[in-house]
OpenMM code with the backbone's topology and positions (N, CA, C; nanometers):
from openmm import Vec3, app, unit

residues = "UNK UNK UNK UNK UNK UNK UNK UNK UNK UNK UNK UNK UNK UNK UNK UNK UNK UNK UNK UNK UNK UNK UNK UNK UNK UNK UNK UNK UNK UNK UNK UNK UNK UNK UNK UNK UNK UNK UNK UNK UNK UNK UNK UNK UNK UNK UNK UNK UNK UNK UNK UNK UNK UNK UNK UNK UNK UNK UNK UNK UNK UNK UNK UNK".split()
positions = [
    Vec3(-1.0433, 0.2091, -1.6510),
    Vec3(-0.9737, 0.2400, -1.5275),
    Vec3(-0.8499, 0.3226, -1.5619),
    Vec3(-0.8389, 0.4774, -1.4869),
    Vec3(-0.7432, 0.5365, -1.5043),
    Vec3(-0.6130, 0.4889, -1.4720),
    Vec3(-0.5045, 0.4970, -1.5286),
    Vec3(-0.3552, 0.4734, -1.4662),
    Vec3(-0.3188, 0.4723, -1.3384),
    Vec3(-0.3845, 0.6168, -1.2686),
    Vec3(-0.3372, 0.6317, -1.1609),
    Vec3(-0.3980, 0.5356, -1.1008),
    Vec3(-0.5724, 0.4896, -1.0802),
    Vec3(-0.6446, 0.4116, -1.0246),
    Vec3(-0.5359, 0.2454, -1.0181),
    Vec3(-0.4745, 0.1960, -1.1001),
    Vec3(-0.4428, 0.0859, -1.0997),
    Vec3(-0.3074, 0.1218, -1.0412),
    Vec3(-0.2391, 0.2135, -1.0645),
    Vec3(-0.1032, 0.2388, -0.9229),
    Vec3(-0.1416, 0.2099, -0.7646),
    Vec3(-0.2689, 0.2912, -0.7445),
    Vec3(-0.3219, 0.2929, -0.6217),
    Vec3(-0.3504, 0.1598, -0.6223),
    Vec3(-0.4227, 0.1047, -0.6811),
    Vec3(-0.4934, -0.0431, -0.6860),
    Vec3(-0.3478, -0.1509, -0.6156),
    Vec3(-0.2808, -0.1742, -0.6716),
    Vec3(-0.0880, -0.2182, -0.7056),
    Vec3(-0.0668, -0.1706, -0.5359),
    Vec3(-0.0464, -0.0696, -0.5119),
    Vec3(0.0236, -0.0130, -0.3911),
    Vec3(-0.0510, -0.0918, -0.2574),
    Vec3(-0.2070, -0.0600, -0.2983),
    Vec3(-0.2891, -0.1538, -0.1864),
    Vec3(-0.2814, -0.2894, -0.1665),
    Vec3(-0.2556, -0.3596, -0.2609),
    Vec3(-0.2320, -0.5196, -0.2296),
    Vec3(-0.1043, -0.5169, -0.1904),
    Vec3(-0.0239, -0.4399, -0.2439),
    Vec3(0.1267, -0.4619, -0.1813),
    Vec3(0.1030, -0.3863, 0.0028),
    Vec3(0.0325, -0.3232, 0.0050),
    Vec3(0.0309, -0.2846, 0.1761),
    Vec3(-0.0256, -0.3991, 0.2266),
    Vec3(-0.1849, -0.4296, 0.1374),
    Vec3(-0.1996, -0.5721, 0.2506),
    Vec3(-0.1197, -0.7117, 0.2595),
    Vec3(-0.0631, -0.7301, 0.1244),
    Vec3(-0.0040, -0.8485, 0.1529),
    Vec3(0.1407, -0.7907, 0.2934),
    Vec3(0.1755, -0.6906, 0.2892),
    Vec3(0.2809, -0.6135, 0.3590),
    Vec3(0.1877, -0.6863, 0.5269),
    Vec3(0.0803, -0.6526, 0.5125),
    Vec3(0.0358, -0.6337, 0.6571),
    Vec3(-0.0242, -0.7892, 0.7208),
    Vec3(-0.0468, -0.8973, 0.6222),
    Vec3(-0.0867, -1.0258, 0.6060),
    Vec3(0.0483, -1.0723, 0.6734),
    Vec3(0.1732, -1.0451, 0.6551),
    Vec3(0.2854, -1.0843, 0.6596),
    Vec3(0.3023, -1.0663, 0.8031),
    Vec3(0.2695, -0.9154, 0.8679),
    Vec3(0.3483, -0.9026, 0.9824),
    Vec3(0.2304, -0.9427, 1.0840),
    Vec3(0.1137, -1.0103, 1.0368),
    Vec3(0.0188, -1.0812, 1.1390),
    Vec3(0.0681, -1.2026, 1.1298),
    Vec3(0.0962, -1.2535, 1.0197),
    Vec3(0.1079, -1.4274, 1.0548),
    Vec3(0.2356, -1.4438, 1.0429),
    Vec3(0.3589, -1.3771, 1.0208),
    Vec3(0.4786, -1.4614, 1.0582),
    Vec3(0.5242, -1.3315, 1.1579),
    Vec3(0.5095, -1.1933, 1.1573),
    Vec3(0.6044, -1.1408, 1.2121),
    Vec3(0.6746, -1.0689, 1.1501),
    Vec3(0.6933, -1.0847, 1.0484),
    Vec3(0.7792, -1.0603, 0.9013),
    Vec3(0.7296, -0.9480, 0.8373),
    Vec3(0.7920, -0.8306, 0.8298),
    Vec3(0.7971, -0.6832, 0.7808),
    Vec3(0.8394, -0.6996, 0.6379),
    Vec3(0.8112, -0.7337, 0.4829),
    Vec3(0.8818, -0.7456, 0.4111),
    Vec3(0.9070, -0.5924, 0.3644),
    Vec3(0.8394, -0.4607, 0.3837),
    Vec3(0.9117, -0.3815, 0.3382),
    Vec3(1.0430, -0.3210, 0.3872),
    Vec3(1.0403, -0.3502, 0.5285),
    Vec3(1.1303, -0.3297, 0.6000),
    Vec3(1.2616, -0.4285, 0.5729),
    Vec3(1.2123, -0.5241, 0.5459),
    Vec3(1.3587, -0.6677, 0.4994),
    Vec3(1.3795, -0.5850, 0.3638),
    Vec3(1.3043, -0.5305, 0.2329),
    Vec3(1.3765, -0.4734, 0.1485),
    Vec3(1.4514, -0.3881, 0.1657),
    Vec3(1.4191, -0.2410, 0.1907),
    Vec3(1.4490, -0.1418, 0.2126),
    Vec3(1.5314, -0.0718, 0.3375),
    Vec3(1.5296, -0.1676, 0.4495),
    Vec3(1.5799, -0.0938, 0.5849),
    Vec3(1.4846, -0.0488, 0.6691),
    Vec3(1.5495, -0.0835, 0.8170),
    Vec3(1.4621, -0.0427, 0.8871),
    Vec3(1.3189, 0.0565, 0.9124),
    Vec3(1.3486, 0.2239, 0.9421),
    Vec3(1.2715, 0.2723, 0.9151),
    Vec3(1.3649, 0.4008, 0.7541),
    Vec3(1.4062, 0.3846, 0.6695),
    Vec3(1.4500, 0.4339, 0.6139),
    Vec3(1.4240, 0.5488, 0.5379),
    Vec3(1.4408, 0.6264, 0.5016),
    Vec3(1.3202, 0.7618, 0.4207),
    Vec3(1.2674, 0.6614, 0.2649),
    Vec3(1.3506, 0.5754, 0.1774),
    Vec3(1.2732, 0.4585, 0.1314),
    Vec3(1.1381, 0.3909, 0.1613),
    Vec3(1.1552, 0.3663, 0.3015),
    Vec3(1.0538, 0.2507, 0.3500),
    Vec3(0.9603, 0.3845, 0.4043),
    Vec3(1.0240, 0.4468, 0.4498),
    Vec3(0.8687, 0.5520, 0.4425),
    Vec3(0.7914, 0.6405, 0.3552),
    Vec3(0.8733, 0.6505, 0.2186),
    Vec3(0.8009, 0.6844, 0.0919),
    Vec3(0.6763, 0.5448, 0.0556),
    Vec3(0.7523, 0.4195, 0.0681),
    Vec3(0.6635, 0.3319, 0.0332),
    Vec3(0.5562, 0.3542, 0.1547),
    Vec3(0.5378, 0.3440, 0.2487),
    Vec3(0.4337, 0.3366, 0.3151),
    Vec3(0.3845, 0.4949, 0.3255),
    Vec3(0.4098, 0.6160, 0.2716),
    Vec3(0.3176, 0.7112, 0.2627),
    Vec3(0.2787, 0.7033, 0.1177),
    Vec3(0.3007, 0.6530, 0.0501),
    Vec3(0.2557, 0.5893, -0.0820),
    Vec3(0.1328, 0.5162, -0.0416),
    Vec3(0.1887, 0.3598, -0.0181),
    Vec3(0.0551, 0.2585, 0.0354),
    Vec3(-0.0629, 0.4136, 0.1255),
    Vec3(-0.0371, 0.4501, 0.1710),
    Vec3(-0.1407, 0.5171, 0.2617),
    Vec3(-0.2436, 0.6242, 0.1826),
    Vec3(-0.1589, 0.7056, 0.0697),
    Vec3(-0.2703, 0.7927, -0.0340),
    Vec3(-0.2739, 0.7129, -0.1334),
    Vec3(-0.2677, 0.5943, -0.1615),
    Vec3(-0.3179, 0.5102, -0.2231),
    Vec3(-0.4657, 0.4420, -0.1573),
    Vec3(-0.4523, 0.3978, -0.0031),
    Vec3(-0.5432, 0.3140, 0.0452),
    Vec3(-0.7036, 0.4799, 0.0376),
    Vec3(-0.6218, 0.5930, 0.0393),
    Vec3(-0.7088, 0.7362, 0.0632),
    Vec3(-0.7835, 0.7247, -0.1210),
    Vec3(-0.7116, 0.7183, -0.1826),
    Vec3(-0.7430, 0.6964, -0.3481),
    Vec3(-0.8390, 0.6203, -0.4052),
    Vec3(-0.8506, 0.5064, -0.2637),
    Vec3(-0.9157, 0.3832, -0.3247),
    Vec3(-0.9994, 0.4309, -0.2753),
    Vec3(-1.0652, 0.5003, -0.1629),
    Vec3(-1.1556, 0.5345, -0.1324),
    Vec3(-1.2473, 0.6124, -0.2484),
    Vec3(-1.1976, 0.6818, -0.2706),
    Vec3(-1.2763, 0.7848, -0.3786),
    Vec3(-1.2606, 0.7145, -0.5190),
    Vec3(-1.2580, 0.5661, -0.5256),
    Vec3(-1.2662, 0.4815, -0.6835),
    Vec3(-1.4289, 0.4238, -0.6010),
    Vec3(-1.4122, 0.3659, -0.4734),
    Vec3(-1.5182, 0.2858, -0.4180),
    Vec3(-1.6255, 0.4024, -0.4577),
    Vec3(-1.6411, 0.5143, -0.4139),
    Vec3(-1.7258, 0.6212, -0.3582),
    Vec3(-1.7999, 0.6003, -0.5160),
    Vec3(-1.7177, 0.6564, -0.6288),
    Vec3(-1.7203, 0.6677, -0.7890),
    Vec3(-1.8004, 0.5358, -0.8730),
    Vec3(-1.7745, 0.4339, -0.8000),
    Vec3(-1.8281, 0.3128, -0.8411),
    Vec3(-1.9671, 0.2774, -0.7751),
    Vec3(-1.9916, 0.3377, -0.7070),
    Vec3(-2.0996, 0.3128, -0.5965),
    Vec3(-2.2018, 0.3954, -0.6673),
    Vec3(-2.1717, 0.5461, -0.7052),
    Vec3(-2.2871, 0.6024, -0.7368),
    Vec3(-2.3327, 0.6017, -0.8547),
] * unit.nanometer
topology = app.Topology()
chain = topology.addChain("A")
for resn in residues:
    res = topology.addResidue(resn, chain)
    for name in ("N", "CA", "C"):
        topology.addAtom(name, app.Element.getBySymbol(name[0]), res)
């Protein structure tokens, strides 16, 4: 597994546990780190997002 693959890998559990959070308590933890909508908190979540795009094309790679 390439480097980058396991960044992306890392970024995706941190989005879902991110998104586990704001279904069952309410609770934004990237937003409690970083600030509201901050240019921070939106690097991390355009991160999480070409990461979740990344994982796609590991699934696709593994499949065939």
């Amino acid at each position: 597994m390439k480097i980058i693959d396991i960044i992306a890998l890392i970024l995706v559990i941190v989005g879902a546990i991110n998104w586990g959070l704001i279904g069952i308590f309410n609770f934004n933890l990237v937003e409690t780190l970083f600030g509201g909508f901050s240019v921070i908190s939106r690097i991390v979540y355009i991160l999480v997002g070409i990461s979740g795009l990344w994982s796609i094309k590991t699934v696709v790679e593994k499949l065939s």
